[in-house]
PAKOLDREN-956803 format. One record per residue: x, y, z of N, C-alpha, C, O in turn; residue in one letter. Coordinates in steps of 0.2 Angstrom, whole numbers, padded with zeros to 4 digits, always signed. Atoms other than C-alpha are relative to their C-alpha. Example, Ala and Ser with C-alpha at 12.3 -4.5 7.8 and 13.67 -1.06 7.14 Angstrom:
2
+0004-0006+0000+0062-0022+0039+0004+0006+0000+0009+0005+0003a/-0004-0006-0001+0068-0005+0036-0004+0005+0003-0001+0011+0004s/
This chain:
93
+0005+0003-0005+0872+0665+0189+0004-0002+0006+0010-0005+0005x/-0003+0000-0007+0875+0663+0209-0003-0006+0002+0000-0011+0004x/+0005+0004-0004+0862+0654+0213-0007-0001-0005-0010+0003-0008x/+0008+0002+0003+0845+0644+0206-0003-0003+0005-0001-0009+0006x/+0005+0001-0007+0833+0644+0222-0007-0002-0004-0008+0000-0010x/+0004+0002+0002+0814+0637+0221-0007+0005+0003-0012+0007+0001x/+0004-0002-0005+0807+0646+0236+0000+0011+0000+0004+0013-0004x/-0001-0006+0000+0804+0666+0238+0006-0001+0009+0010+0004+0010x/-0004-0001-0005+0814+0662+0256+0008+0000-0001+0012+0004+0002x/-0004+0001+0002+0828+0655+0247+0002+0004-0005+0008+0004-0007x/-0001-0006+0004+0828+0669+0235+0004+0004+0006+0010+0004+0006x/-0003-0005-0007+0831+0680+0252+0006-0001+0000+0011+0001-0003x/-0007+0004-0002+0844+0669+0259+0006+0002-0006+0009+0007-0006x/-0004-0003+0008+0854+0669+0242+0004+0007-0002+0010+0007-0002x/+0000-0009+0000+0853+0689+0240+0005+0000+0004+0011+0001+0002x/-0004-0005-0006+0860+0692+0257+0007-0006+0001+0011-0005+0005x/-0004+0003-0005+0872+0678+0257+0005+0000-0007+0011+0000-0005x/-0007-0001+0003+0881+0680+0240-0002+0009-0005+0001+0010-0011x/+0000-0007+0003+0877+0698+0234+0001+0003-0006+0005+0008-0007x/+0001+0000+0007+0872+0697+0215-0003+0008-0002-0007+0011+0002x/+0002-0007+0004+0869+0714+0205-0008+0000-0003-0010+0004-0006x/+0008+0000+0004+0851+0709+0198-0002-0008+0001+0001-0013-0001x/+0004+0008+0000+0838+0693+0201-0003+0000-0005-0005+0005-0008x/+0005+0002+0006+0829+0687+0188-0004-0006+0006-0003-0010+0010x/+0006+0001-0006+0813+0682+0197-0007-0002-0003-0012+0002-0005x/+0008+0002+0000+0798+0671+0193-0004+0002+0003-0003+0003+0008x/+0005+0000-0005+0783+0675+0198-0005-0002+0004-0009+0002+0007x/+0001+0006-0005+0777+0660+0206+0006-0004+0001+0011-0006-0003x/-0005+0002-0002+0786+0652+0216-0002-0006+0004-0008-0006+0005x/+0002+0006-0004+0786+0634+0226+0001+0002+0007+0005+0000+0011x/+0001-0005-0005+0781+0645+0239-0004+0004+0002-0005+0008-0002x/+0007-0005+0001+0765+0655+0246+0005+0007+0000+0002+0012+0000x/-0003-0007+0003+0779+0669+0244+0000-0001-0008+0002-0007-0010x/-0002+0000+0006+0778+0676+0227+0006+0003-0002+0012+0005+0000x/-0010-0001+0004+0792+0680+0216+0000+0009+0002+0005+0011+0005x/+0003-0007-0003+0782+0700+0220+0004+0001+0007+0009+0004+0008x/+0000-0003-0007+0783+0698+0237+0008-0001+0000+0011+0004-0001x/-0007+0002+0000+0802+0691+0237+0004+0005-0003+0010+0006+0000x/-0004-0004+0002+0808+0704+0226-0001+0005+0003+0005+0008+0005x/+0000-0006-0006+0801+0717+0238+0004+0000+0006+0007+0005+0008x/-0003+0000-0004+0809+0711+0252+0007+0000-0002+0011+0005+0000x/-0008-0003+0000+0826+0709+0244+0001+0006-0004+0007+0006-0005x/+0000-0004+0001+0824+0725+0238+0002+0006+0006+0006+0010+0005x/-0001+0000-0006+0821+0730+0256+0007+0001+0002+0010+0006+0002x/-0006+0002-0003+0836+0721+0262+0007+0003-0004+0011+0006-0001x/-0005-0001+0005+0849+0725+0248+0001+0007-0007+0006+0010-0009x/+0003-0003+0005+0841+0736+0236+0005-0003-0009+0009+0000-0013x/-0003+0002+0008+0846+0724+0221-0010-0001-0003-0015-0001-0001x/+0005-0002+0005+0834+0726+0206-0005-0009-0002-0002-0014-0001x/+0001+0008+0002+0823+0711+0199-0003+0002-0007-0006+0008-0008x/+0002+0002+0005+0819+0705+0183-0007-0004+0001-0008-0005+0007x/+0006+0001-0001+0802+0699+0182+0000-0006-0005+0001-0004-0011x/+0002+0002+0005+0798+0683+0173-0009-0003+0000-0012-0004+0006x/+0008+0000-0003+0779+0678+0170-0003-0002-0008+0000-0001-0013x/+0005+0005+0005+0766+0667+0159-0006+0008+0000-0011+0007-0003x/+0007-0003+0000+0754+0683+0162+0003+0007+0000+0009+0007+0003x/+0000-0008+0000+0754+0703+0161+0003+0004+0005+0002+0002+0011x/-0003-0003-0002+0764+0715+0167-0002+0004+0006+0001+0006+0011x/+0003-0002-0004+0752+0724+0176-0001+0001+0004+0000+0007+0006x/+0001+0001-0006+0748+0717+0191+0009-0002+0003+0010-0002+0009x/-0007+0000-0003+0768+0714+0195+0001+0007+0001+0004+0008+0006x/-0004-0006+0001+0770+0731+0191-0005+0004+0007-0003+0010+0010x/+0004-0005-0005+0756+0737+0205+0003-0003+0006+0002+0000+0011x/-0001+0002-0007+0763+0727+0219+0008+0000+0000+0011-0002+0005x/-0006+0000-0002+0782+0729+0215+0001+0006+0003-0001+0012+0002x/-0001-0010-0004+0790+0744+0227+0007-0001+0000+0009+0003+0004x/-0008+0000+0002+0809+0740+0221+0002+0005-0004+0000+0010-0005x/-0004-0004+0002+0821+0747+0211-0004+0004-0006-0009+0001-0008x/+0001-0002+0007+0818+0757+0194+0005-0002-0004+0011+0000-0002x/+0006+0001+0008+0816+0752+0178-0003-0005+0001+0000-0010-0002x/+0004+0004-0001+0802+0740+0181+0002-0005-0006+0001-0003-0012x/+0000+0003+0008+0806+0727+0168-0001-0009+0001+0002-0013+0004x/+0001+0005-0001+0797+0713+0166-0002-0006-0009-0006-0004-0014x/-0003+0005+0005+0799+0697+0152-0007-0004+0000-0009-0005+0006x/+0007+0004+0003+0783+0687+0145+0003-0008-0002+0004-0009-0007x/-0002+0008+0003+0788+0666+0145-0004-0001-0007-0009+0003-0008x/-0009+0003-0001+0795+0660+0133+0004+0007-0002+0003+0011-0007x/-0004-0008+0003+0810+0674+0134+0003-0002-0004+0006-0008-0004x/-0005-0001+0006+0818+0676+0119+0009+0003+0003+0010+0007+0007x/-0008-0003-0003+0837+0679+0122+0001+0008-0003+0002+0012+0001x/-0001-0006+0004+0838+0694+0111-0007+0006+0006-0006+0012+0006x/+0004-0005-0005+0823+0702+0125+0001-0001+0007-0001+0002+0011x/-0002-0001-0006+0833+0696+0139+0004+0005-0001+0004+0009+0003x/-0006-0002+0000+0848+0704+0134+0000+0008+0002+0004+0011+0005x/+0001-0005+0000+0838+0721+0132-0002+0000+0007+0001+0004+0012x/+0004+0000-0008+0828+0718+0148+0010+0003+0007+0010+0007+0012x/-0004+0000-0006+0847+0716+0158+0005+0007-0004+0008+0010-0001x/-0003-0007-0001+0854+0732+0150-0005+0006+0003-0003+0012+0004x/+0004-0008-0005+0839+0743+0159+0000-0002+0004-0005-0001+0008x/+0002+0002-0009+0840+0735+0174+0007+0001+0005+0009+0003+0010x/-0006-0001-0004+0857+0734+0178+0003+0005+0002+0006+0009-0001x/-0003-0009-0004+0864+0748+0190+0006+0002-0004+0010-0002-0007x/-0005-0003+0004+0875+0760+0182+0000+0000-0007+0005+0002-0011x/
């Protein structure tokens, strides 16, 4: 872990300022940017991948993300043993 930011802007910032291999990325954010939109842009900017975490269905994340592949996204509360898997398909290489 690099960074625990609140905001989708401070997510940005973070990305471009210490250059981590994968976000783990709420989907509400204290921010009218979503955790969605934030991963797009650093996606964008960097093309690092995000983990998705979320109280609600995959569905709708999965129609407005345009990042990297393997879409993978985690249902609150994560269990460790579904995080573990979640960060072996997402991670590059």
């Amino acid at each position: 872990v690099v960074d625990t930011v609140d905001t989708g802007e401070q997510a940005i910032a973070a990305v471009d300022a210490k250059h981590p291999d994968l976000v783990l990325m709420d989907t509400r954010l204290r921010s009218e940017m979503s955790g969605v939109e934030a991963a797009n842009e650093i996606w964008a900017r960097r093309e690092v991948r995000s983990i998705f975490i979320s109280a609600h269905d995959a569905a709708d994340i999965e129609a407005r993300y345009r990042g990297g592949q393997p879409f993978v996204s985690l249902v609150k509360p994560v269990l460790d043993e579904d995080l573990a898997v979640a960060l072996s398909h997402a991670l590059p290489g």
